[in-house]
C-alpha positions in Angstrom: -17.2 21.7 6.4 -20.8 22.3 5.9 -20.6 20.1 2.9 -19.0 17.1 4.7 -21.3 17.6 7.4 -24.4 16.8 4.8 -22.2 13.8 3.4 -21.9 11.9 6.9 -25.4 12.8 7.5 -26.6 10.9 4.2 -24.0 8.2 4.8 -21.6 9.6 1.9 -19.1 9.1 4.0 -17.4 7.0 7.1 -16.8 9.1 10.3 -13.1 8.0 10.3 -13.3 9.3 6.4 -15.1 12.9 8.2 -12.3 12.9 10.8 -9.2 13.1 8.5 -10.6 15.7 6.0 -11.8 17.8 8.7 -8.8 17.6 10.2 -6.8 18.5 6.6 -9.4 21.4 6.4 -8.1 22.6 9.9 -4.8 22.4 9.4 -5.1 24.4 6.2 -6.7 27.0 7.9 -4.6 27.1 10.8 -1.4 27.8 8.1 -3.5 29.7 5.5 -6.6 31.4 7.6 -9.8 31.5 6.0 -10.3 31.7 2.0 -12.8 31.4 -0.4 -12.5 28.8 -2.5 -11.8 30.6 -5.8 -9.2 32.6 -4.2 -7.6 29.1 -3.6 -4.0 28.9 -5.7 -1.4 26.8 -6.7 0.9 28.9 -4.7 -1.0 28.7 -1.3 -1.3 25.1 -1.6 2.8 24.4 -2.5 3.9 26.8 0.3 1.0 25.0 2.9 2.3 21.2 1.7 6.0 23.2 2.4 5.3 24.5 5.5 4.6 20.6 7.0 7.6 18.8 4.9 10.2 20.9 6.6 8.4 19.8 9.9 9.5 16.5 8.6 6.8 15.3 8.2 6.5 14.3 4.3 3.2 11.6 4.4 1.8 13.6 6.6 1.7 16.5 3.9 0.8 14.4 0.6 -1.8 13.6 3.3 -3.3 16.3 3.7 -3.1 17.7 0.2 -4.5 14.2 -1.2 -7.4 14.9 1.1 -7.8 18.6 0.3 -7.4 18.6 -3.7 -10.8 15.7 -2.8 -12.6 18.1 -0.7 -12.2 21.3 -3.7 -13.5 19.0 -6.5 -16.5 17.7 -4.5 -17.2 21.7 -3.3 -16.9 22.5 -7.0 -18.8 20.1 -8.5 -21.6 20.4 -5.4 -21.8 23.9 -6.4 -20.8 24.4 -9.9 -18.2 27.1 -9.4 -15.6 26.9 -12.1 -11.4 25.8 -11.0 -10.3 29.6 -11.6 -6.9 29.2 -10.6 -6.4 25.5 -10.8 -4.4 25.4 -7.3 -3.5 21.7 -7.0 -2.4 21.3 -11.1 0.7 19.8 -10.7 1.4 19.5 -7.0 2.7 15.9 -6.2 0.7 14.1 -3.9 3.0 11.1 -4.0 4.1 9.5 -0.6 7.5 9.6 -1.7 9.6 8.9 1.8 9.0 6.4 4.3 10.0 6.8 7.9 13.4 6.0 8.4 11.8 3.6 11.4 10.0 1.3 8.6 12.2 2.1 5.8 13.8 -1.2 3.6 16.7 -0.7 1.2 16.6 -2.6 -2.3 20.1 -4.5 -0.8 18.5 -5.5 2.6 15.3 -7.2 0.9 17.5 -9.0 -1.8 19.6 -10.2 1.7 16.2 -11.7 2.5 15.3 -13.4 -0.7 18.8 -14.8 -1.0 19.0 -16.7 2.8 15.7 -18.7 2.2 17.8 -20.9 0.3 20.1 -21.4 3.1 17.8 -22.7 5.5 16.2 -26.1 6.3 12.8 -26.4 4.1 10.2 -25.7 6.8 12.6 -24.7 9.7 11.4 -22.0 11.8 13.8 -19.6 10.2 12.9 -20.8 6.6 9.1 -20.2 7.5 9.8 -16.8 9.4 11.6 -15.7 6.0 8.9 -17.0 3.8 6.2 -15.0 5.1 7.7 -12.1 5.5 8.9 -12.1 1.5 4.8 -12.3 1.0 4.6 -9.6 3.3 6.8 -7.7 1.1 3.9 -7.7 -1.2 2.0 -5.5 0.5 0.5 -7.8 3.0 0.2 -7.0 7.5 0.8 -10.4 9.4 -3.1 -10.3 10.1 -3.5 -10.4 6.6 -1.0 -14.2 6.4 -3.1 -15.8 8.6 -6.2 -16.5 6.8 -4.9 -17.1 3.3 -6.6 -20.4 1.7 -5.4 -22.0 -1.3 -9.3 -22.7 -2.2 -10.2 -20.0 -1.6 -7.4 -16.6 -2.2 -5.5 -18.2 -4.9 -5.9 -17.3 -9.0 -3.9 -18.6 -12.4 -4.6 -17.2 -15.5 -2.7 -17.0 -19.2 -2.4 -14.3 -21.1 0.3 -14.3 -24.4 1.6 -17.4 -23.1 2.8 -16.5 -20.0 1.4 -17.6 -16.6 -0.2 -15.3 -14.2 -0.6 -16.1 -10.1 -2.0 -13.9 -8.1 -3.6 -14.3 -4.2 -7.1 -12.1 -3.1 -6.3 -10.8 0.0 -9.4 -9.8 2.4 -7.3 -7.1 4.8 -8.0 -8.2 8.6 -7.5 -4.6 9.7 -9.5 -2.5 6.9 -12.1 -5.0 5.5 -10.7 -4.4 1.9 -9.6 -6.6 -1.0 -6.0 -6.3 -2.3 -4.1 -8.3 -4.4 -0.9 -10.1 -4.3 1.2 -10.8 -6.9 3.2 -13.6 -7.6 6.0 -13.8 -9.9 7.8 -16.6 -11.2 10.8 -16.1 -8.6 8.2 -15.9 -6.0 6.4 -19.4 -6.6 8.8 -21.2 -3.9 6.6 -19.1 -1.4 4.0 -21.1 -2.4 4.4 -24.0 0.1 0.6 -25.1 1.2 0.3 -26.6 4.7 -2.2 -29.7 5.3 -4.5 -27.8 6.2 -5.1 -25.7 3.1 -3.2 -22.2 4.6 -0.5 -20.6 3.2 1.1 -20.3 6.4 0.7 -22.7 9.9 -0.7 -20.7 12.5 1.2 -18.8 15.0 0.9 -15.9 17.2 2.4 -13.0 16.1 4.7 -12.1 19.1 6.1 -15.3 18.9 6.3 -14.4 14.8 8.2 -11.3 15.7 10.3 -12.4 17.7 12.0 -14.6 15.4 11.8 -11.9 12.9 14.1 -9.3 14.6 16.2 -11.9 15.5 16.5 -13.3 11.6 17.2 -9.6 11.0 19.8 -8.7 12.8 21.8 -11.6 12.3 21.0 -10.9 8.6 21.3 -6.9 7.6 22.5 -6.3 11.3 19.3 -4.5 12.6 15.9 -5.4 13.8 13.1 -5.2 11.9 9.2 -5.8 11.6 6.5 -7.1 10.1 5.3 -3.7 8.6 8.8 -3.4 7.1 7.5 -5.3 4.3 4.3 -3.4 3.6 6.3 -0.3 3.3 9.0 -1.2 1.1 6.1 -2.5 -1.3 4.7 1.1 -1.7 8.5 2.6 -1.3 10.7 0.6 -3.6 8.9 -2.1 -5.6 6.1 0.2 -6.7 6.9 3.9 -6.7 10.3 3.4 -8.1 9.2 1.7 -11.3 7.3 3.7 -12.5 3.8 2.2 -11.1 1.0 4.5 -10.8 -0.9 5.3 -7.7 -3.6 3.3 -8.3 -1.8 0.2 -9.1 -0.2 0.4 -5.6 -3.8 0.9 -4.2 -4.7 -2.2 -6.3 -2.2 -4.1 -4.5 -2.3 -2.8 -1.0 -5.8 -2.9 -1.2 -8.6 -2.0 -3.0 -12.8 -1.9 -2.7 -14.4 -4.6 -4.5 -17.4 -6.9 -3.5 -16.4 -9.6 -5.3 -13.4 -11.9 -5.7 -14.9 -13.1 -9.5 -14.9 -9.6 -10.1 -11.2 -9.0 -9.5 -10.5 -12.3 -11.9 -12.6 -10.7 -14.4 -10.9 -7.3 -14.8 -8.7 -6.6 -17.2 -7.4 -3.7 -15.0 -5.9 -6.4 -12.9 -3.9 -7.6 -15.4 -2.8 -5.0 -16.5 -1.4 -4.5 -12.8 0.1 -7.8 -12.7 1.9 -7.3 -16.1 3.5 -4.0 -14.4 4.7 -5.4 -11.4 6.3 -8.7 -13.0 8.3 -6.5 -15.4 9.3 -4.5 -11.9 10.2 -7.7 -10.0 12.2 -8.7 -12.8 14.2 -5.6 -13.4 14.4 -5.5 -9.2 15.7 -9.0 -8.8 18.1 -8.9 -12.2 15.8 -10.5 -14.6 
């Protein structure tokens, strides 16, 4: 605590960055009482992640154990003590359910991707379908609304085969992600006169037609932040895609769009989730 403390004060960190590891620090110590750190182990931490999964709540645990396993290596480091018993070797910290509330099955999303063809190009339904398939890339409807063609959108070639991609800056967090966009995924593509992605429209109104699409479609209502879960969920955790290629897509910290063109890393990300599109959509 003391140690976070010092790291707010010298701007280290962001107080909403403070508030949740303090509050993963409580919460261990409500479950687990007080321990020195080198009397931490792997057993303690795999019976506290326990005690909140059969709460039902599994995020909430890879949560917290995310934030703790950051907290012991900084404390570590900070103070040179050596990782005696190694407590969080091991221990998954991989959101690996969604809320059945936001939750997306393979099935429903191909439902989606098939019924833009059976629309009118540029009806209200074929638009409301349309951005929601580009939310399915990780994207919030805040997020839809600013994308320029000028200005968000990248080609590239690598071994002879086309790369697209779109920089997102998120609305809502301030950081860059990236979207990628596969071959089957070009027909979202569809520029308005203005130079957006998308026309502009308020987003009850885009809701609205949303959960009405839906449950004439997969016989439920839905939201926009279906989409943004089933990228984590499905797409990405199931195909064997790292962590930190889904934070490169929902978003990740970078200062400069040039810089995100430039890094090989990013390629590499794109290569990963094409092959996943195509194994998803049947090649």
């Amino acid at each position: 605590m003391q140690l976070l403390d010092e790291e707010y004060a010298g701007k280290q960190i962001s107080a909403s960055t403070l508030k949740v590891y303090k509050a993963s620090l409580n919460k261990f110590k409500e479950l687990n009482g007080d321990l020195r750190m080198q009397e931490l182990t792997r057993d303690q931490v795999v019976a506290f992640k326990r005690n909140i999964v059969q709460g039902g709540k599994d995020n909430m645990a890879n949560q917290y154990v995310k934030y703790l396993k950051i907290i012991y290596s900084r404390v570590l480091k900070h103070y040179k003590l050596a990782d005696v018993h190694k407590p969080f070797e091991d221990v998954s910290i991989r959101i690996v359910k969604i809320s059945e509330k936001k939750s997306m099955t393979m099935g429903e999303y191909l439902t989606f991707r098939k019924a833009l063809s059976h629309y009118a190009l540029g009806s209200s339904e074929y638009e409301t379908i349309r951005r929601f398939l580009i939310m399915c890339r990780g994207l919030r409807f805040s997020d839809t609304t600013q994308i320029q063609k000028t200005q968000h959108y990248f080609t590239f070639e690598d071994g002879g085969t086309k790369f697209q991609y779109l920089t997102v800056n998120a609305q809502k967090t301030g950081t860059k992600g990236i979207v990628p966009i596969s071959a089957s995924d070009e027909v979202l593509l569809q520029w308005q006169p203005d130079g957006l992605l998308f026309e502009k429209l308020q987003y009850p109104v885009y809701v609205k037609r949303l959960k009405k699409l839906s449950l004439e479609l997969i016989g439920r209502e839905i939201t926009t932040h279906f989409g943004r879960h089933f990228t984590g969920d499905f797409i990405l955790n199931s195909t064997g895609m790292g962590l930190d290629d889904v934070k490169a897509i929902i978003g990740v910290k970078s200062d400069r769009i040039a810089e995100i063109y430039a890094q090989k890393d990013i390629k590499e990300v794109l290569k990963k989730f094409y092959k996943a599109v195509e194994g998803m959509e049947g090649g």
